[in-house]
C-alpha positions as semicolon CSV with decimal commas, in nm:
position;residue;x (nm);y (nm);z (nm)
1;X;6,968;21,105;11,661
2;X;6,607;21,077;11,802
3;X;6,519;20,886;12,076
4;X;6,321;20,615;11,909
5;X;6,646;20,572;11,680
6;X;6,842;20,542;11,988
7;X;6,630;20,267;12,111
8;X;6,601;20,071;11,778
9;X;6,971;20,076;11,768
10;X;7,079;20,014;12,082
11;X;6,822;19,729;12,114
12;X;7,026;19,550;11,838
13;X;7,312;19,496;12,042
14;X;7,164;19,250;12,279
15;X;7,400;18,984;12,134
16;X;7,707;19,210;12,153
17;X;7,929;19,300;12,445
18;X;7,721;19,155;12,737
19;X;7,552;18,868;12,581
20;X;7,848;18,667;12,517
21;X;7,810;18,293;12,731
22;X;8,063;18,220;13,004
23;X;8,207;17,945;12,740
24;X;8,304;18,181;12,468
25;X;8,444;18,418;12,745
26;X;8,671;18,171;12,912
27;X;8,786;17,986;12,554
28;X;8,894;18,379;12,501
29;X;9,115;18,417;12,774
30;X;9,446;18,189;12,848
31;X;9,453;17,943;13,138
32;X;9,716;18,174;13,290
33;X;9,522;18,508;13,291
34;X;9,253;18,333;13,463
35;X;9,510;18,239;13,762
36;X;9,656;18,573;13,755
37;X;9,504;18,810;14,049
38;X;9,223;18,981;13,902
39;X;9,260;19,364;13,744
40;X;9,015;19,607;13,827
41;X;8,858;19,904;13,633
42;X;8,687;20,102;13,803
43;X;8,445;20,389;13,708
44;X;8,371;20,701;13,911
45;X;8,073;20,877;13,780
46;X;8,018;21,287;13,971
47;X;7,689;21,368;14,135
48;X;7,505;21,072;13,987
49;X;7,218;20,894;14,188
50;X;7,136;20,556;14,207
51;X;6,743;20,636;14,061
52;X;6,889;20,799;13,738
53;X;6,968;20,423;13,501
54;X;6,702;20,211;13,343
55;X;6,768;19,898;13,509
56;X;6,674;20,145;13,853
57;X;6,364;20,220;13,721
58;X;6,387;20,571;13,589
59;X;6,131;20,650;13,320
60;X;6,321;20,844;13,169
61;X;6,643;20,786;13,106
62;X;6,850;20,590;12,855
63;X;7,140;20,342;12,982
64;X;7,133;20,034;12,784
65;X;7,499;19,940;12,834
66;X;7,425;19,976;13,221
67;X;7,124;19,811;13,217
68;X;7,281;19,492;13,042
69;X;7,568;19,504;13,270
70;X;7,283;19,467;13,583
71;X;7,199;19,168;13,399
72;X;7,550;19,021;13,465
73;X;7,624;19,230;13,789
74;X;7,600;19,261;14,153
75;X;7,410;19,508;14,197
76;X;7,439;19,698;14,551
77;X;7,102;19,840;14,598
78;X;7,154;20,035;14,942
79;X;7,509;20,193;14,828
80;X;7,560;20,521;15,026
81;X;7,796;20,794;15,001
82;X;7,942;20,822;15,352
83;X;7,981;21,203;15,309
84;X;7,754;21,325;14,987
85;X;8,015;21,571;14,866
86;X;8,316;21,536;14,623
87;X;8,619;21,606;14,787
88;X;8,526;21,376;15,146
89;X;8,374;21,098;14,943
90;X;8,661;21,032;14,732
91;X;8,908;21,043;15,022
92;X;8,745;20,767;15,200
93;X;8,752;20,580;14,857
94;X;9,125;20,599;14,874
95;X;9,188;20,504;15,263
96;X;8,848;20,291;15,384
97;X;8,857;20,559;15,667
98;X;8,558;20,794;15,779
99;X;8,584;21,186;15,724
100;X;8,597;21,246;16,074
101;X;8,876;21,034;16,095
102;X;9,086;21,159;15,865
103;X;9,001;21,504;15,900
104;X;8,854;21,513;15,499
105;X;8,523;21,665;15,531
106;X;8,490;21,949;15,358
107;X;8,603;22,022;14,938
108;X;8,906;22,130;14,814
109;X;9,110;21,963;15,073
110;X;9,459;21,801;15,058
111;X;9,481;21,447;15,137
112;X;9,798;21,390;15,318
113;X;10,078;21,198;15,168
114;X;10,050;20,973;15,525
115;X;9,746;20,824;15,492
116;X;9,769;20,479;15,349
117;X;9,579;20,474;14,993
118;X;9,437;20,279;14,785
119;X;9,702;20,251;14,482
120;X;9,972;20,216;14,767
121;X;9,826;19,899;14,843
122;X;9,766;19,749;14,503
123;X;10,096;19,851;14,421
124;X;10,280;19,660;14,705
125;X;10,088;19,339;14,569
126;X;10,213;19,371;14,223
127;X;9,969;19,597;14,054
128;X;10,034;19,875;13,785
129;X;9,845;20,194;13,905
130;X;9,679;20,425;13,670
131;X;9,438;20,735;13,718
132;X;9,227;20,900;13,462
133;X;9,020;21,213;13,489
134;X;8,880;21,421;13,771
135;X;9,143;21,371;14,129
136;X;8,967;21,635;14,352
137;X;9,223;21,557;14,635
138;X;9,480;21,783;14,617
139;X;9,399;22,120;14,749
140;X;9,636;22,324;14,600
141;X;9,391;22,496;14,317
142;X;9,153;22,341;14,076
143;X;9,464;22,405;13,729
144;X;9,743;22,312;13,965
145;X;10,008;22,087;13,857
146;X;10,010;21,759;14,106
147;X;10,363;21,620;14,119
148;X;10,398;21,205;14,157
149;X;10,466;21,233;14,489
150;X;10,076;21,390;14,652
151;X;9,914;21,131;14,401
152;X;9,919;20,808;14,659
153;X;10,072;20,623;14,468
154;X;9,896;20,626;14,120
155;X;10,201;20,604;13,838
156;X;10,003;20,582;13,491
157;X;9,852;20,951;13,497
158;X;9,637;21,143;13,333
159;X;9,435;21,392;13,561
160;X;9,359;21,712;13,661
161;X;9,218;21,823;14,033
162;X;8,888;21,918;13,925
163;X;8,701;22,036;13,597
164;X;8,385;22,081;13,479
165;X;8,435;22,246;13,111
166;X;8,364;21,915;12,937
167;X;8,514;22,080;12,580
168;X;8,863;22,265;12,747
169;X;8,895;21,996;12,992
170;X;9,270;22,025;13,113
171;X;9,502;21,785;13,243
172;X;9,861;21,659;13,354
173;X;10,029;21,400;13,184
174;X;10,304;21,132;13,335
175;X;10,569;21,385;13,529
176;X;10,505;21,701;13,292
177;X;10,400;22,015;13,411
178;X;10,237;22,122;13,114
179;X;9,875;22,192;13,080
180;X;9,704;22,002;12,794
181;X;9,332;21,943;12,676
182;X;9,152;21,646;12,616
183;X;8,986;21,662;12,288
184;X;8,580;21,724;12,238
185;X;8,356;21,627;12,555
186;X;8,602;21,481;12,777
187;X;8,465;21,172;12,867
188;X;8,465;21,031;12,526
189;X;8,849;21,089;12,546
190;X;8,923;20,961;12,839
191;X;8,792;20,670;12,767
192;X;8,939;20,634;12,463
193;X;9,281;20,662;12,712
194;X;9,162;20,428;12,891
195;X;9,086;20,200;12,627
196;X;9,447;20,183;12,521
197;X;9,557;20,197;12,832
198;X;9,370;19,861;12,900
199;X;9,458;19,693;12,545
200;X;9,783;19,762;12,671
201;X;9,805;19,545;12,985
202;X;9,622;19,254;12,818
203;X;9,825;18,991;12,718
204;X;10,142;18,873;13,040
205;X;10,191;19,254;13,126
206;X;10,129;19,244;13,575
207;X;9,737;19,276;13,683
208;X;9,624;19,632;13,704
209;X;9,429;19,902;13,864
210;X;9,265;20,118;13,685
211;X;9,040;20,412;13,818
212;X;8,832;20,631;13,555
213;X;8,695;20,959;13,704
214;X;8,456;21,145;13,499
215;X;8,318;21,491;13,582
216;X;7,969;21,406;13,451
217;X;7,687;21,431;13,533
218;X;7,726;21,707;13,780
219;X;7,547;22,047;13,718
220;X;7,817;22,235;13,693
221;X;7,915;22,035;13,372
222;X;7,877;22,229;13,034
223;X;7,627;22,041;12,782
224;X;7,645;21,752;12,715
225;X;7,679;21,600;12,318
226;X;7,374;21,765;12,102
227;X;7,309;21,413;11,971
228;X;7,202;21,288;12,376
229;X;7,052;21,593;12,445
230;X;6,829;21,548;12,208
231;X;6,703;21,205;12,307
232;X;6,529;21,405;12,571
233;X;6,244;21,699;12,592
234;X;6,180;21,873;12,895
235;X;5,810;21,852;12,854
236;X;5,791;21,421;12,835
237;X;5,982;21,367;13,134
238;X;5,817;21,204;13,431
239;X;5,931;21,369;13,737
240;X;5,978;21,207;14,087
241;X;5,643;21,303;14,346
242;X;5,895;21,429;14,562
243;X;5,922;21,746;14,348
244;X;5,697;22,022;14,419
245;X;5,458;22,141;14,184
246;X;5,644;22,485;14,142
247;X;5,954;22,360;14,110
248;X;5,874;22,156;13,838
249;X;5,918;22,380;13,564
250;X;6,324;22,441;13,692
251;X;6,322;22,046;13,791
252;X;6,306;21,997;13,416
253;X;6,565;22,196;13,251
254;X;6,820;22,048;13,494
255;X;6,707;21,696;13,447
256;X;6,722;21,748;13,064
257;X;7,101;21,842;13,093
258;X;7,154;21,527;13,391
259;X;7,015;21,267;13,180
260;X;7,190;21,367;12,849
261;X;7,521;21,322;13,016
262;X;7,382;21,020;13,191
263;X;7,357;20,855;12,810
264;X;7,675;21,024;12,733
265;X;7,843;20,837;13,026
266;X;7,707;20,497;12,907
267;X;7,785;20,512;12,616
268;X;8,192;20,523;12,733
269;X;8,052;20,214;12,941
270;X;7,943;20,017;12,651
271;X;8,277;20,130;12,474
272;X;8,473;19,968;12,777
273;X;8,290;19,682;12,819
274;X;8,373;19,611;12,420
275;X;8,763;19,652;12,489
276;X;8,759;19,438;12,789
277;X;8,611;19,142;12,611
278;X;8,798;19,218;12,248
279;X;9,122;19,199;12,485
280;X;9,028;18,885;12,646
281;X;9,075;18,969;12,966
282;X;8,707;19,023;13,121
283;X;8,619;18,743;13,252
284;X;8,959;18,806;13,489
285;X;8,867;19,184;13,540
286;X;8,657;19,327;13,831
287;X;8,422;19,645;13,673
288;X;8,300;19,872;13,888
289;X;8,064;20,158;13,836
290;X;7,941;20,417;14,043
291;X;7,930;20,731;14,167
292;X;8,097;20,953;14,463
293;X;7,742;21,083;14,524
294;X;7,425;21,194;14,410
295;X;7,157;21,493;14,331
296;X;6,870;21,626;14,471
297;X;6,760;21,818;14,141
298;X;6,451;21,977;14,312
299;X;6,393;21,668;14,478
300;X;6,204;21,742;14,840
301;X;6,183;22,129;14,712
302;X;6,614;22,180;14,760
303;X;6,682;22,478;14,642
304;X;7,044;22,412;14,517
305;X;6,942;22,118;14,362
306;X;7,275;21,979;14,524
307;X;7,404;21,719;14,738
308;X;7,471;21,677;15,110
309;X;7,150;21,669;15,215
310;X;7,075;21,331;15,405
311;X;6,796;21,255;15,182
312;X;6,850;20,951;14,924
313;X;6,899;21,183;14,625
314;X;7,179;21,270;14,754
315;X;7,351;20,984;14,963
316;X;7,215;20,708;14,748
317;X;7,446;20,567;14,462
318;X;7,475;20,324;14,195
319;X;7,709;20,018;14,251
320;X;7,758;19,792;13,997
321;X;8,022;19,516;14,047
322;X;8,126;19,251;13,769
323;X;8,346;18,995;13,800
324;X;8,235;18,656;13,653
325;X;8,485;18,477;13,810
326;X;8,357;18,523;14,151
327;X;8,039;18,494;14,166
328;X;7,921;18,400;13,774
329;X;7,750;18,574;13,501
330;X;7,386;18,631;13,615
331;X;7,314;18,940;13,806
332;X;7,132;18,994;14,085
333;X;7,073;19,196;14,358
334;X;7,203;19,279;14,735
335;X;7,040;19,482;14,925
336;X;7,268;19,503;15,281
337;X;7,336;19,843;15,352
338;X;7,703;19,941;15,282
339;X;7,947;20,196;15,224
340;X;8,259;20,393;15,071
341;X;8,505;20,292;15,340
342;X;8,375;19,941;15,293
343;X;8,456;19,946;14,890
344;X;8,851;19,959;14,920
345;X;8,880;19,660;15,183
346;X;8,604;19,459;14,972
347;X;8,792;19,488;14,647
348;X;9,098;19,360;14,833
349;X;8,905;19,051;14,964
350;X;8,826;18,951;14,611
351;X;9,180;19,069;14,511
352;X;9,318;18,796;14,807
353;X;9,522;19,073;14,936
354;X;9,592;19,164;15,288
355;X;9,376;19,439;15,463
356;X;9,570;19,700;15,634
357;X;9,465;19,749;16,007
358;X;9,428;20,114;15,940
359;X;9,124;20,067;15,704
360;X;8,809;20,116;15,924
361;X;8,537;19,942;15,642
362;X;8,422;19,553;15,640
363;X;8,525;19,332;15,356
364;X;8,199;19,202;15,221
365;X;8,340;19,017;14,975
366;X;8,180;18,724;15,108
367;X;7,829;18,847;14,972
368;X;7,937;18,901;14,611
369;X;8,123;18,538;14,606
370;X;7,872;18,297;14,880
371;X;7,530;18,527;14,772
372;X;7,346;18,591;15,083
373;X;7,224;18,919;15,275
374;X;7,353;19,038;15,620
375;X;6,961;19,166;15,748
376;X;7,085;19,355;16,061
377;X;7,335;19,575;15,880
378;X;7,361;19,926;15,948
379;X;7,585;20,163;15,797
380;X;7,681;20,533;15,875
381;X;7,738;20,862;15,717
382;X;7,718;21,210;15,760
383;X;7,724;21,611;15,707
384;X;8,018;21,712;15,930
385;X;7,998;22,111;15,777
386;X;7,833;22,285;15,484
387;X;8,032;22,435;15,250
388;X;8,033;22,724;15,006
389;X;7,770;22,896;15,169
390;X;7,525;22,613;15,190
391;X;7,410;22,722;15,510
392;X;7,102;22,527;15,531
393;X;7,289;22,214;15,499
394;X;7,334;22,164;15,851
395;X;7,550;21,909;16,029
396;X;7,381;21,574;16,069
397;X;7,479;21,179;16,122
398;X;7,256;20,888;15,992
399;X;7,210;20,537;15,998
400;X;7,105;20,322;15,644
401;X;6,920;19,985;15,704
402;X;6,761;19,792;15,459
403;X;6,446;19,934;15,527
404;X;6,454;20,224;15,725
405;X;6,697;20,598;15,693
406;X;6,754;20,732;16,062
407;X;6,941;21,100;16,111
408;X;6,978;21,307;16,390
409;X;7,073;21,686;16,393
410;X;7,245;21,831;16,679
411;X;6,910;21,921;16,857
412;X;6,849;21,544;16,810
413;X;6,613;21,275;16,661
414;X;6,516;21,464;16,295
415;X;6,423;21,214;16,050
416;X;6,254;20,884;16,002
417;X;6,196;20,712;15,676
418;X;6,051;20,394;15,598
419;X;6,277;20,381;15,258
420;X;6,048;20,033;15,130
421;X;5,700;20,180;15,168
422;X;5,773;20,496;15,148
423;X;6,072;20,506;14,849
424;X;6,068;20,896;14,773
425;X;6,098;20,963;15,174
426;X;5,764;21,230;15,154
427;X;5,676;21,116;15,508
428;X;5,881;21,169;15,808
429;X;5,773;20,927;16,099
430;X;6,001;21,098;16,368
431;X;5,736;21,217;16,571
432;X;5,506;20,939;16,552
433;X;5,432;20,758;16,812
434;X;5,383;20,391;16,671
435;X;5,770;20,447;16,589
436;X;5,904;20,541;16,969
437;X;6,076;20,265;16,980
438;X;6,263;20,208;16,658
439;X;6,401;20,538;16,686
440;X;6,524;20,437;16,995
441;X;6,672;20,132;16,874
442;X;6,822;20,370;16,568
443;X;6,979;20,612;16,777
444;X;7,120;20,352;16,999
445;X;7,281;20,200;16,628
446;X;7,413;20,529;16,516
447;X;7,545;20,559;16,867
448;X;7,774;20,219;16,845
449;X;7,856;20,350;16,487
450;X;7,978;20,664;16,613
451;X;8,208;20,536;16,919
452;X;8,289;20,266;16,681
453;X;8,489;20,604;16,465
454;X;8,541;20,793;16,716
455;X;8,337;21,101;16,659
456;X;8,144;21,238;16,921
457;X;7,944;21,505;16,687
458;X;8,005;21,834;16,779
459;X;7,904;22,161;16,587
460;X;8,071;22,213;16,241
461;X;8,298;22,457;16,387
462;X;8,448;22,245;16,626
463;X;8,565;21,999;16,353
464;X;8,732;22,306;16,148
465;X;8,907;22,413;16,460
466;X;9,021;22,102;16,561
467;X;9,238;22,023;16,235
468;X;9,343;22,394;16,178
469;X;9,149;22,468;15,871
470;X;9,136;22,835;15,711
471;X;8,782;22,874;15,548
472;X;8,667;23,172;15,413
473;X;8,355;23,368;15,446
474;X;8,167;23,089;15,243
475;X;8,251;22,827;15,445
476;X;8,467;22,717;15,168
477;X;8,889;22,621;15,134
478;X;9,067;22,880;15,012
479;X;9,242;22,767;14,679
480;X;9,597;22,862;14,752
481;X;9,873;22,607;14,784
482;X;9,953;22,503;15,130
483;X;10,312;22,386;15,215
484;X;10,273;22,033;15,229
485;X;10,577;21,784;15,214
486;X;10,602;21,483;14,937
487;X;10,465;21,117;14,989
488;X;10,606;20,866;15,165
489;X;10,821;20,606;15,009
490;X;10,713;20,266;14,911
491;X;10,940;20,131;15,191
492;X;10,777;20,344;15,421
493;X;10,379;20,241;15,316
494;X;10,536;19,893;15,322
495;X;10,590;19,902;15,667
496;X;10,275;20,017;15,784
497;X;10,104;19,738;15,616
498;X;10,386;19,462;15,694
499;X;10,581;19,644;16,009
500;X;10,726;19,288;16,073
501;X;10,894;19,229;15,728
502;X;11,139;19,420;15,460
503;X;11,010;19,549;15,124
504;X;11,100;19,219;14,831
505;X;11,059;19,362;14,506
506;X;10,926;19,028;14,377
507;X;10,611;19,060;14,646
């Protein structure tokens, strides 16, 4: 399939999934559904960043299914991955805490049954829990088995820890400890899971949770589908100005491979969308899609072509949040600053569920169901070590605004961007003098942010001392199993949510 075919076809189904009214949608779904506490899907995209879909402006790629859901979306502009690497990101996901906070800041770590997740939560408010794909929180080897009770609470199961061998992707099923494959590129099939999985729960079955973790489209992926790859050429693509001139060559073999899976991905988002309306059950359903971070791919000269830098390739996300019966079926666009610990107490807030005092994000619910902006926002994140022998990814912590990107090393004040006139961040005003005094005012911000956490920013190896870590000469974690005890019980999460009252089944 060519590209031009691709975009003839694709353009046909303007009337399809998306373009349904809100009449037709609500005459689809029963007066009861509507009442019932939302369900949420959500969709985790790896290493994808927020430039890389149409509706963002890329030139190049092809997203229609994202692009129409923009159309009926919130759309958070300024998403940012508090920690721009796999392992850290998704931890805060689960617990709305900070890396430095709950000690997850480096890969291949193991999140510990204690901390209060997100499924744990759900679950105590009458959710079904279910998990498909990539987990990345385990820490006890990439093919290890993860028993029920280090998966926080997540009972419908389908996942492995981490894999990027889209055509012998492996996996754990339910309680067995058998190794299977999904079949083909392993997104297509695991949406196809989660397609069931969803036609499933329509009808009076409980509300559900629903998180959909694909390892695409991160490098270390293997090809993607020949039919996307060859909707692309290496020698049409429009590349950012932030790449240097010798590194464009390189810049577009790896963009090739990113954007084919990019297409790949969407089109498991159009194929979802389809099964949420044929069920009758989206206008109820919060959709989510985003990523856990992004990709420099040459971008600013990087020579990994990775993530954790503090530039926006790499801390800069998609979020795309749908749920028409909060806030309609028109899209638009907010552009406050926010981030991953704020995700998990936001979804509760449209959810109407309680927000445990041990999650350290802001509910922002309010914007997605009132409209409105909150202009003085600020949000934090951070590079608390490199890892895998990324040695010139050096510790920093940085303030987002809705106009300007503020990070300081640990010699001090290192970059200044002014992210609205100057979106590809080719001009740091740190040393300027016109800008004295905003990075004053910055550095006082990511001050307050940081007392606010509770991390004083020391060097990396302070951090790995501090919580006992073993890393080896990489600066990576060792994958060998740990001895690490079983979750807590429901009573037990229960009680750290609701110390004052006993666990009612019927709650």
């Amino acid at each position: 399939m060519r590209r031009r075919d691709f975009l003839k076809r694709t353009a046909c189904l303007g009337t399809g999934v998306l373009a349904t009214n809100a009449m037709s949608r609500a005459r689809a779904e029963t007066a009861q559904g509507a009442a019932r506490k939302p369900n949420i899907v959500f969709l985790l995209a790896d290493q994808w960043r927020a430039s890389a879909t149409g509706y963002a402006g890329d030139p190049n790629v092809l997203t229609p299914n994202l692009d129409r859901l923009a159309r009926e979306a919130i759309s958070f502009t300024n998403t940012i991955s508090v920690c721009p690497v796999c392992t850290p990101y998704r931890a805060s996901l689960m617990t709305g805490r900070y890396p430095t906070t709950t000690g997850m800041f480096l890969n291949d770590l193991h999140l510990p049954t204690d901390e209060l997740c997100m499924p744990e939560i759900f679950q105590l408010a009458g959710y079904d829990t279910a998990y498909i794909g990539k987990w990345h929180l385990d820490g006890h080897g990439r093919d290890a088995f993860i028993p029920p009770g280090r998966r926080q609470g997540w009972a419908y199961w389908k996942a492995a820890e981490c894999e990027h061998n889209n055509y012998r992707s492996h996996y754990y099923a339910g309680n067995s400890d058998e190794k299977q494959f999904w079949e083909g590129y392993d997104a297509f099939a695991q949406t196809a899971d989660a397609q069931q999985y969803i036609r499933n729960r329509a009808g009076d079955a409980p509300p559900f949770i629903l998180m959909l973790s694909y390892g695409p489209p991160h490098p270390a992926s293997q090809l993607a589908p020949e039919a996307y790859r060859e909707l692309y050429t290496e020698e049409e693509l429009i590349l950012p100005p932030n790449v240097p001139e010798e590194d464009s060559k390189e810049a577009r073999v790896h963009l090739h491979r990113y954007y084919a899976h990019c297409t790949a991905l969407d089109h498991c988002v159009g194929e979802l969308l389809e099964t949420l309306q044929a069920s009758g059950i989206a206008e109820n359903t919060i959709l989510v899609f985003t990523s856990d971070h992004g990709g420099m791919l040459l971008s600013q000269g990087d020579p990994q072509h990775w993530k954790q830098q503090s530039w926006d390739e790499s801390v800069r996300v998609p979020f795309l949040l749908r749920y028409p019966a909060a806030h309609g079926n028109e899209g638009r666009e907010i552009e406050t600053p926010w981030n991953t610990p704020d995700i998990l107490p936001t979804l509760l807030g449209l959810a109407g569920i309680q927000i445990p005092g041990t999650i350290e994000g802001e509910d922002l619910s309010r914007l997605i169901q009132d409209g409105g902006e909150m202009p003085g926002r600020a949000t934090l994140y951070m590079n608390v070590t490199p890892f895998a022998g990324h040695t010139d990814y050096i510790p920093y912590r940085a303030v987002r605004t809705r106009q300007h990107t503020y990070v300081r090393n640990l010699d001090g004040p290192w970059r200044l961007f002014d992210d609205i006139r100057d979106p590809y961040q080719m001009q740091n005003l740190i040393k300027e003098p016109e800008y004295a005094q905003l990075v004053e005012q910055l550095d006082a911000e990511l001050q307050k942010q940081l007392e606010r956490v509770g991390d004083d920013f020391r060097p990396a190896q302070a951090y790995i001392d501090e919580w006992g870590y073993h890393v080896d000469d990489a600066g990576a974690i060792p994958y060998r199993p740990p001895v690490v005890p079983q979750g807590p019980s429901l009573d037990s999460v229960h009680h750290r949510i609701h110390p004052e009252a006993s666990v009612d089944p019927e709650t």
